[in-house]
C-alpha positions as CSV (number, residue, x, y, z in Angstrom):
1,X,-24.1,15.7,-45.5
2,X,-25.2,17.3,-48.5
3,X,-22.6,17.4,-52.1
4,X,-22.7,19.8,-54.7
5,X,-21.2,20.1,-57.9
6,X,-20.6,23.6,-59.1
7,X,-19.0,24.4,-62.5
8,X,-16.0,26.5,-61.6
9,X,-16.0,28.7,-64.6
10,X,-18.6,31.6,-63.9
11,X,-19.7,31.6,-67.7
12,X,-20.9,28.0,-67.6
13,X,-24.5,27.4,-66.5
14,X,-24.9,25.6,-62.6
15,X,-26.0,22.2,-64.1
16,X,-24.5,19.9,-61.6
17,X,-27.4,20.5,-59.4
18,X,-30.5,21.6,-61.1
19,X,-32.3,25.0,-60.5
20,X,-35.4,24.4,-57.0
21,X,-34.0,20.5,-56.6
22,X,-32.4,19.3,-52.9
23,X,-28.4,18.7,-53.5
24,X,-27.6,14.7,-52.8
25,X,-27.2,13.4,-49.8
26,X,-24.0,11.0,-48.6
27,X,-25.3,7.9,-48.0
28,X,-25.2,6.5,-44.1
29,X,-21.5,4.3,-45.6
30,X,-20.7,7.8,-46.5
31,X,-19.8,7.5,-50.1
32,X,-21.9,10.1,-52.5
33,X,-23.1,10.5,-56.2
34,X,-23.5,13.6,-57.7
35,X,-24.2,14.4,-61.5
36,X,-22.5,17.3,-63.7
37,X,-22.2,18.8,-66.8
38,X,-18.6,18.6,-68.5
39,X,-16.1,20.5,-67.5
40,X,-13.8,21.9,-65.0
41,X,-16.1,21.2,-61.2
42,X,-15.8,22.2,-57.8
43,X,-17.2,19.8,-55.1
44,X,-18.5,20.8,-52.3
45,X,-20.1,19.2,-49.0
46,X,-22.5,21.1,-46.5
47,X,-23.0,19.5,-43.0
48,X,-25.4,20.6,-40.7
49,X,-23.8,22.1,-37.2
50,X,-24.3,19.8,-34.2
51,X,-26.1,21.3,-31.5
52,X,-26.3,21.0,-28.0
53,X,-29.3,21.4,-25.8
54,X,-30.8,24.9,-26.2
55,X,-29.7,24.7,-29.6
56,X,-26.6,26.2,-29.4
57,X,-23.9,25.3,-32.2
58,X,-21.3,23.1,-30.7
59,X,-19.6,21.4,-33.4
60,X,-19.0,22.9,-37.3
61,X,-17.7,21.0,-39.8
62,X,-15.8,22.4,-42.8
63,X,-14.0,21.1,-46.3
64,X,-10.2,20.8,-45.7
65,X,-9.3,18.7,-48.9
66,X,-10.7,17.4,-51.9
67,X,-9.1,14.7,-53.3
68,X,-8.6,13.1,-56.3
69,X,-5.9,9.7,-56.5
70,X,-4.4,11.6,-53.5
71,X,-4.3,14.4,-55.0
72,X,-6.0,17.8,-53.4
73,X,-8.3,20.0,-56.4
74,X,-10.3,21.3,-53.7
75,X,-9.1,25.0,-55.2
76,X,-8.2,23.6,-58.8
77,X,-11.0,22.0,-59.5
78,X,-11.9,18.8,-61.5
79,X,-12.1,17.8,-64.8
80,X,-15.0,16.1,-66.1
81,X,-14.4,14.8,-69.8
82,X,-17.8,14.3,-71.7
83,X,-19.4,10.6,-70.3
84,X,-16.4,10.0,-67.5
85,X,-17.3,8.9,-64.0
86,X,-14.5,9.4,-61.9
87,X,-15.0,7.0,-58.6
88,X,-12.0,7.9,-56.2
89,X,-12.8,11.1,-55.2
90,X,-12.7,12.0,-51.2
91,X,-13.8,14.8,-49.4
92,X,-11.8,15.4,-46.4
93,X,-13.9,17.6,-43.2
94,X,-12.3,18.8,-40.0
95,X,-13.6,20.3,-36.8
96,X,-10.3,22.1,-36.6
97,X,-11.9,25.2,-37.9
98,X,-10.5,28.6,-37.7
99,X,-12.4,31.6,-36.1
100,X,-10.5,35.6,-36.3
101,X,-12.7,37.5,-33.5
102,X,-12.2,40.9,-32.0
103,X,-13.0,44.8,-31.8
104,X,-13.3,47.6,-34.0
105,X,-12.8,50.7,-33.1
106,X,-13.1,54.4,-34.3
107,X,-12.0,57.7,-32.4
108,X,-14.6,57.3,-29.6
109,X,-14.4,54.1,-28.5
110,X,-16.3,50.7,-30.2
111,X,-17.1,51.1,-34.2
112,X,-21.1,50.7,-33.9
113,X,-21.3,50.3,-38.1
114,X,-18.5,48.9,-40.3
115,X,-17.1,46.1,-42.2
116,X,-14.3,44.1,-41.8
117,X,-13.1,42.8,-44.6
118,X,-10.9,39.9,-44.3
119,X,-8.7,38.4,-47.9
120,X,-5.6,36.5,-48.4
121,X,-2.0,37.6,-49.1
122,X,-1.7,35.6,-52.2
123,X,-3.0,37.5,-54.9
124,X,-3.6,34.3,-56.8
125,X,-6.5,33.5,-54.3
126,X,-8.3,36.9,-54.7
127,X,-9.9,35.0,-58.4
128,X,-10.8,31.3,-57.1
129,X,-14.1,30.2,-57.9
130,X,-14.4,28.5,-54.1
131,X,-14.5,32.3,-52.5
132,X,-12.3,30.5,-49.9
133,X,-9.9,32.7,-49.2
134,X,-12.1,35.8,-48.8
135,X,-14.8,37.1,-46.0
136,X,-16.5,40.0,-44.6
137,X,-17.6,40.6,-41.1
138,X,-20.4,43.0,-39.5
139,X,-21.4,44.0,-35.7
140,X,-21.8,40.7,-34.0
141,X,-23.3,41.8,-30.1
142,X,-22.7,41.7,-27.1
143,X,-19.2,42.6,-27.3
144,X,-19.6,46.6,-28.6
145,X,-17.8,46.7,-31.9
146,X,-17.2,43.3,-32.1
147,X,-17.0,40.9,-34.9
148,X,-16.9,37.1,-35.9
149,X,-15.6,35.6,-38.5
150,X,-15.0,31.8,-39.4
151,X,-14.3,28.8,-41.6
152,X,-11.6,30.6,-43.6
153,X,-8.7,28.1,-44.6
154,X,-5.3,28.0,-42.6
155,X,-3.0,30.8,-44.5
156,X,-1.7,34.6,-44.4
157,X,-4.4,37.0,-44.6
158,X,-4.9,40.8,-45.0
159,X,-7.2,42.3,-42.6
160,X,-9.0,45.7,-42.5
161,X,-12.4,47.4,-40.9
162,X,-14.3,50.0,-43.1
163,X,-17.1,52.6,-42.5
164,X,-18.5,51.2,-45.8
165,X,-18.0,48.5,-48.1
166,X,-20.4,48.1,-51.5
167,X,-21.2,44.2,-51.4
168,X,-20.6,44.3,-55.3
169,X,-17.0,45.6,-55.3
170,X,-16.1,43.4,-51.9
171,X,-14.0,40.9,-53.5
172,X,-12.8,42.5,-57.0
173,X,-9.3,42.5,-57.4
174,X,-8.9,46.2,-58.2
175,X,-10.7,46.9,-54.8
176,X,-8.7,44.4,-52.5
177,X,-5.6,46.2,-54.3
178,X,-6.3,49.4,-53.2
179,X,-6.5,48.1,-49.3
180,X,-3.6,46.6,-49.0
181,X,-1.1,49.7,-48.1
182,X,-3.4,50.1,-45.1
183,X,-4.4,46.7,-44.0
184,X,-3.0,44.8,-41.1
185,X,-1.2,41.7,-42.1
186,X,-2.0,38.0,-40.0
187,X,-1.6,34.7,-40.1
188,X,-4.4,32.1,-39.1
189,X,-2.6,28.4,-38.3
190,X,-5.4,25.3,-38.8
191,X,-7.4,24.9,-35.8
192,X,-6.4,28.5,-34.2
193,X,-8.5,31.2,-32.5
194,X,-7.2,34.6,-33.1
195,X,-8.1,37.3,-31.2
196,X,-7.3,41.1,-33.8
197,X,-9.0,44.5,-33.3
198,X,-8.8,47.2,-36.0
199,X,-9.0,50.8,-36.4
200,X,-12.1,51.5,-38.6
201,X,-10.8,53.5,-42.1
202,X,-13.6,56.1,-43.3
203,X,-13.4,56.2,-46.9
């Protein structure tokens, strides 16, 4: 289990983990270290997915809280004051992830290019520094016009499939904006596997 601090404000430089250097690594009593600059932070912890024989992902492991005396900044963020070490910081995981999954589908029959792009009903969210809230998903065979897309947080989500989607506009405001009079509205509950096909849009 690797843990990385990030500065959550896009104008600060990345110095909690330095530029070609491996992220720490929890310890085997799973407590970590990390180092940052001052400032508001975002922690985050990567763990490898277990896999079965073959090689096949069995288990995935993803942040559900970060917590600070109990309470959760895993959104917020935490502030670092200039020489502070804050100790009592936990990072909660679950295996209870959530996974959308389904078709896309144009006039003939299964969408063989598009984009689904996925983004929640809180506008609030659409700004976070974590990109939590937010994903976009692309042909995944065998299923014809199928698509995959996990790990987003428990919540209410928008959802729509496009013909084409510029990578740099994907998750500006002003864009997700525009979508929403015809996007289809869902829920995901923690731990649920939802099955929701779409009509592709051309634009």
């Amino acid at each position: 289990i690797r843990v990385i601090a990030q500065m959550a404000n896009p104008q600060d430089n990345l110095l909690g983990v330095k530029p070609n250097t491996t992220p720490p690594t929890a310890s085997d009593n799973l407590t970590f270290e990390a180092m940052t600059s001052p400032g508001l932070v975002n922690l985050r912890a990567i763990v490898p997915a277990i896999a079965a024989p073959g090689g096949v992902p069995t288990t995935t492991w993803q942040m559900k809280a970060v917590l600070v005396r109990g309470v959760n900044m895993i959104d917020t963020g935490i502030e670092f004051k200039p020489g502070e070490d804050i100790s009592d910081i936990e990072i909660e995981l679950t295996n209870r992830n959530q996974l959308l999954s389904g078709q896309v589908l144009d006039s003939t029959g299964p969408a063989k290019d598009f984009t689904v792009v996925v983004f929640s009903q809180d506008r609030s969210q659409w700004t976070n520094a974590t990109n939590r809230y937010g994903a976009t998903g692309r042909p995944v065979p065998p299923v014809p016009g199928g698509y995959r897309i996990a790990a987003l947080p428990p919540g209410d989500y928008y959802g729509i499939a496009l013909d084409t989607v510029d990578s740099q506009v994907a998750s500006d405001p002003a864009f997700l904006e525009s979508l929403i009079q015809s996007a289809t509205r869902f829920s995901l509950r923690e731990g649920e596997t939802k099955s929701l096909d779409f009509k592709l849009l051309t634009r």
